[in-house]
N, C-alpha and C positions, 0 to 999 in steps of 0.2 A: 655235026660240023666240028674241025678239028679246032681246039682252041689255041694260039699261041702265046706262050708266055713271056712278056713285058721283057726287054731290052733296058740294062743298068749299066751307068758307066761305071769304070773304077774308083773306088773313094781314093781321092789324096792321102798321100802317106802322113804318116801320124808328125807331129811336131819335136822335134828334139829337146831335151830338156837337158840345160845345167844341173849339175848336184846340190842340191840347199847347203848352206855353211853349216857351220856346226851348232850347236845351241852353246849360250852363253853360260857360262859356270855361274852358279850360285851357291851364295854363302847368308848364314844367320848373323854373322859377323856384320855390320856397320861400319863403310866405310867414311874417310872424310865428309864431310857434306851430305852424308845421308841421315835420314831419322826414321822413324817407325809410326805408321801411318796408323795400323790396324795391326792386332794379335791377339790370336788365339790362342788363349790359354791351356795348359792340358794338367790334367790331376799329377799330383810329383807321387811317385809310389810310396812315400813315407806316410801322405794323407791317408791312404786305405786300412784298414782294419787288418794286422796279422799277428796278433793275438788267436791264444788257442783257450777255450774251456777244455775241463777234464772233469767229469763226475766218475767216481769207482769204485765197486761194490765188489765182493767175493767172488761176483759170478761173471758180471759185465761192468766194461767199461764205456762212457760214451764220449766223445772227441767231437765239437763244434768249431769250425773254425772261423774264420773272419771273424775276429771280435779286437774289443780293443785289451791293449796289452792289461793285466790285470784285475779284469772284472770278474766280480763275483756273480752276476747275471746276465747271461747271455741276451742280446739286443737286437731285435730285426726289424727295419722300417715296411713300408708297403711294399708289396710283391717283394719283400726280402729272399734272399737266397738262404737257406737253410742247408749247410755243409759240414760233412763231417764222417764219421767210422763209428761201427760200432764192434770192439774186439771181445770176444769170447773166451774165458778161462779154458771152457770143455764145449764140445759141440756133441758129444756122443748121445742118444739118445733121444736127439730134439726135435721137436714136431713142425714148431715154425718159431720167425724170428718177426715183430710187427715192430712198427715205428709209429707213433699214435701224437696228430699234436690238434689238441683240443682247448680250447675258452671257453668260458662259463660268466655269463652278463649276473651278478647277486644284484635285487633291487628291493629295499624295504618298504612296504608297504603298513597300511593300519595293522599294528602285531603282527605280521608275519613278513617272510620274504618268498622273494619267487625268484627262481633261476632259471636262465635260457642256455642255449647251449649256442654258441655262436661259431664254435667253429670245431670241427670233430672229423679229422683226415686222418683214414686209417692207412698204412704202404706195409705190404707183405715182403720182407727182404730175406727169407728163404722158407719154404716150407717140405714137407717128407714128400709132396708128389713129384718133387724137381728129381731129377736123374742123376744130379751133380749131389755129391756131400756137402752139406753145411759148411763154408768155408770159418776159420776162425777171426777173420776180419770181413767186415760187412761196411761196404761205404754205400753213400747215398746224396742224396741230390732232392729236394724238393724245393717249394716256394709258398710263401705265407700268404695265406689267401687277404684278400683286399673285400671280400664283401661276403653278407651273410644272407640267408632269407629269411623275411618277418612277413605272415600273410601270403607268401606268393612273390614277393615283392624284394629286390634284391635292394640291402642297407647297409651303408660303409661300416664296415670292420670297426669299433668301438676302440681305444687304443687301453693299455694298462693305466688301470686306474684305481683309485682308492676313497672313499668318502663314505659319511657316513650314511648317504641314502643310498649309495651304487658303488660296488667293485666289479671289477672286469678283470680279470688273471687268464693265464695262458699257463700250460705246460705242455712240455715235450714226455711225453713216453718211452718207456722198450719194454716190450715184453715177448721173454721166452717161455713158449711152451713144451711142458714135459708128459707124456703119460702117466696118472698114479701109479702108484708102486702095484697096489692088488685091484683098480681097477682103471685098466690100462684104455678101455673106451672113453677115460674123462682125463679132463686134463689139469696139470696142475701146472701153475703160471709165475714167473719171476717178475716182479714189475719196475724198474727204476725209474722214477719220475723226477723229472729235472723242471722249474718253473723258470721261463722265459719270459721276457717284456717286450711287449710288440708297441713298440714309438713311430708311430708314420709321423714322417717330415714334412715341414712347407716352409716356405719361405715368400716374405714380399715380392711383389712383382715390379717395385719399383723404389730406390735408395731410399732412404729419411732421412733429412737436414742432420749433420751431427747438431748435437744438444750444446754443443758450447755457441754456433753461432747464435747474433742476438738476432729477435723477432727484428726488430725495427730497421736491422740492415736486408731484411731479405721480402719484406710482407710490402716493400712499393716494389723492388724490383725482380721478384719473385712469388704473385701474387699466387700463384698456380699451386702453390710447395704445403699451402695451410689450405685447412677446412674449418668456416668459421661453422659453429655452434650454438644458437640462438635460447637465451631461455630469459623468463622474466620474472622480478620479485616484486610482488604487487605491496602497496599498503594499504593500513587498516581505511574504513571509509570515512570515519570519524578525524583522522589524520587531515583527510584531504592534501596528502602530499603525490606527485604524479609515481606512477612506477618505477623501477631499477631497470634499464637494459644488461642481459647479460651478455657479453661476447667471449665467445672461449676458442681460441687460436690452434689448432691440433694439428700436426703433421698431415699433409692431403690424402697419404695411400688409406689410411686408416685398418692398415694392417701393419700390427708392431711384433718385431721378436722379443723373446723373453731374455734376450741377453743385451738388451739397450735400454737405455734412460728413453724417456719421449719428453718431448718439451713441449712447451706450448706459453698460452699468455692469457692474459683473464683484462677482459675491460669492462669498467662496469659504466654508464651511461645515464647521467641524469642531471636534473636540477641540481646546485647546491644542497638545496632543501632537504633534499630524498636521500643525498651525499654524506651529511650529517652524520649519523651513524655510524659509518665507517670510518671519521677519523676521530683517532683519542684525545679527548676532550682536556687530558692535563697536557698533552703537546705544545708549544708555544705555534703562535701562528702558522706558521709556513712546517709545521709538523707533519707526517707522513703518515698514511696510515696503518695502523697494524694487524695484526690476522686475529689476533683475541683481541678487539677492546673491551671497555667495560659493554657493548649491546650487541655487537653479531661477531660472529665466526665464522669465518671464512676457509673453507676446505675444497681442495681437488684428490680423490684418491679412482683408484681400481677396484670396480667391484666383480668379481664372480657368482656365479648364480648357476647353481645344477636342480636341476630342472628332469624331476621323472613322473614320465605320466602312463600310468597301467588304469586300461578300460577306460572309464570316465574321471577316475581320479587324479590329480592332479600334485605333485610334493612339491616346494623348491624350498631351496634355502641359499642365503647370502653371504658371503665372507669376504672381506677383504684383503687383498693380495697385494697393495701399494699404493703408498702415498706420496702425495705432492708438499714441495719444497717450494713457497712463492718468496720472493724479494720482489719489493716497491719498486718500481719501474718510473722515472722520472718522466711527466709528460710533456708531448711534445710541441713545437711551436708552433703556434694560432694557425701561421700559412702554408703547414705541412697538414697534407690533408693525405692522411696515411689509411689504412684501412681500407682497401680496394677506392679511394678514390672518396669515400662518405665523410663529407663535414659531419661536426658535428654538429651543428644548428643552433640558433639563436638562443640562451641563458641556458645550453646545456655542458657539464661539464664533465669530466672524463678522472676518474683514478684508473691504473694500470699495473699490473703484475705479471714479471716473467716468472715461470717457473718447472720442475720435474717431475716427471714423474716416475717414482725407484721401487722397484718390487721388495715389498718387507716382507713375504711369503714364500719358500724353496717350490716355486713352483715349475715342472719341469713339462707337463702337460700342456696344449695349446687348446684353443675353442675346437669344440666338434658339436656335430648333432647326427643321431642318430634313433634311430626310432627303437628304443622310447626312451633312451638320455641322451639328454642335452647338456654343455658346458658353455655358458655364455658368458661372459666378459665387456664390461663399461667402462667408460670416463664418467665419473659423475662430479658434478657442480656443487654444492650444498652452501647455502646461506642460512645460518642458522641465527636468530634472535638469542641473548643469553636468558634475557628477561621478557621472556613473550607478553606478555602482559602490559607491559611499560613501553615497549620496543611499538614506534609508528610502523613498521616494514613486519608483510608475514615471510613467515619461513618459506624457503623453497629450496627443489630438489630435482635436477634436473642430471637423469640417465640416457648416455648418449651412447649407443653400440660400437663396439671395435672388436678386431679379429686379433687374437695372438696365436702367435706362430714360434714353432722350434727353433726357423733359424735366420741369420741376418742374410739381406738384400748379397746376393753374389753377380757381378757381369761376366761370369762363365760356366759352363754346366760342370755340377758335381753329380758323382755317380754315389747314389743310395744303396 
């Protein structure tokens, strides 16, 4: 049977269309009455690094570029860009031209030390099977590795470092190879080694109060901005006095850069009774208290703590990196109940200290951890009795963890 195929009318003709108007000119100019909502900032080309190293030997010369204007050692962050030439006196003769950038983790142990090799990238930038001759400038292009392997197991890149349980160094290489003169199957090698510091960056992921504002204008109406700190200084039993609350007020990110003050506040909470101690007894009444008196001392500093553990052993050691600057903090009135909102409650009373904390250690390194050093970084509290013996209050010592970091809080991306 023959099929016939279905009968369409004709589509209606298509719609006429006006010309859209023109687009409206735009300008970064502001005009009357306008302001600026949102902007996005862009790195200004003076920011970037165009600095050149130069290492130069008889034979080779080696050119790094991106650096900053002046340095004696070349600096590359995570996944850094590694740029630059390597020019050649003489090329006659030459077997191959290698670019070697290798790190070595030193870590001391009982009597001896053990070294790892954490990073060892070899680039072959000519050798005699190429077709081409030797040219006498050699540029290149590589990138600083971000991770090593320990066990099978890949572990962030260790940054340059120095102490005396762990060193961590980096060098870049060149080596050209020559045939010996009478036995021309072996080879004889030029080596220029140039030592490089590899600084990975970081930065907070959110501002810190500047250190000049005061605690007490920002902690009712910015309760979010601090992280309180809780620690206690017990007394003796024989005392029968109740214990010390301690409060310690720190910036909320608790991650601070090494080129900022951090501020903070210290309240301490208790009975008169317990109070006692901390205020100097030759003061006339209404006297203040002070950080030395004649029975406790009163300290906030920065502790670091490096931390290397090979097989079951375990090393660390402590240093201090910065101390806290308190001044007496006048307290506040009966019906301001500050402090997220916490009375203090019935015959307890309250001393208060603002204060900073300022790095007394050229410390250019941030916290890492990596297997198997670690670099870790504290707030620490310490209430110390001068006269333990005579003192109703024991001592106490309260280590609270924080991140330090390279660099300060930015609201626009910077290029590493």
């Amino acid at each position: 049977m023959e099929s016939i195929p279905p009968s369409y009318a004709p589509s209606p003709p298509s719609p006429s269309y006006s010309p859209s108007p023109p687009s409206p000119s735009y300008s970064t100019q502001l005009l009357p009455g306008e302001q600026t909502v949102e902007e996005t900032r862009r790195q200004s080309p003076q920011a970037l690094n165009t600095g050149v190293f130069r290492r130069i030997t008889d034979s080779t010369t080696l050119v790094l570029r991106d650096q900053q204007p002046g340095s004696i050692t070349p600096v590359y962050g995570r996944n850094g860009l590694v740029r630059g030439h390597i020019s050649l006196r003489s090329s006659e003769g030459l077997i191959e031209v290698t670019l070697k950038l290798e790190g070595h983790l030193r870590l001391e142990t009982s009597g001896a030390a053990i070294t790892t090799l954490v990073a060892s990238d070899s680039y072959s930038l000519w050798s005699s099977s190429s077709t081409e001759p030797c040219p006498m400038t050699l540029p290149f292009t590589i990138f600083f590795p971000s991770t090593f392997m320990d066990r099978r197991k890949p572990q962030p890149l260790p940054p340059s470092f120095e102490h005396k349980l762990a060193t961590c160094t980096y060098t870049l290489s060149v080596v050209v190879s020559r045939p010996r003169r009478f036995l021309s199957s072996f080879r004889s090698s030029d080596c220029l080694v140039v030592p490089v510091c590899y600084n990975p960056r970081s930065r907070p992921r959110t501002p810190m109060l500047p250190s000049d504002v005061p605690f007490m204008t920002t902690v009712k109406s910015s309760p979010e901005e601090w992280h309180q700190v809780l620690s206690t200084m017990n007394a003796t039993q024989s005392s029968g006095l109740a214990p010390v609350q301690c409060l310690l007020f720190i910036p909320s990110s608790q991650v601070y850069p090494l080129s900022e003050t951090i501020p903070f506040h210290l309240q301490l909470r208790a009975p008169s009774s317990s109070l006692a101690p901390f205020i100097d007894k030759s003061a006339p009444k209404h006297g203040l208290p002070v950080l030395s008196s004649e029975e406790i001392t009163i300290r906030v500093y920065l502790l670091r703590q490096v931390v290397v553990k090979i097989f079951e052993e375990q090393k660390l050691s402590n240093q201090i990196i910065g101390e806290g600057k308190l001044t007496y903090s006048y307290p506040l009135p009966d019906n301001h109940h500050s402090y997220r909102n916490v009375p203090l409650g019935e015959g307890i009373d309250c001393l208060d200290w603002d204060g900073e904390l300022r790095y007394t250690e050229d410390v250019t390194v941030g916290s890492f951890a990596t297997n198997p050093l670690s670099v870790r970084d504290f707030i620490v509290l310490s209430l110390e009795p001068l006269h333990p013996l005579k003192c109703p209050l024991l001592a106490s010592k309260h280590l609270h963890p924080i991140r330090l970091v390279t660099d300060p809080w930015s609201d626009h991306a910077v290029t590493w």
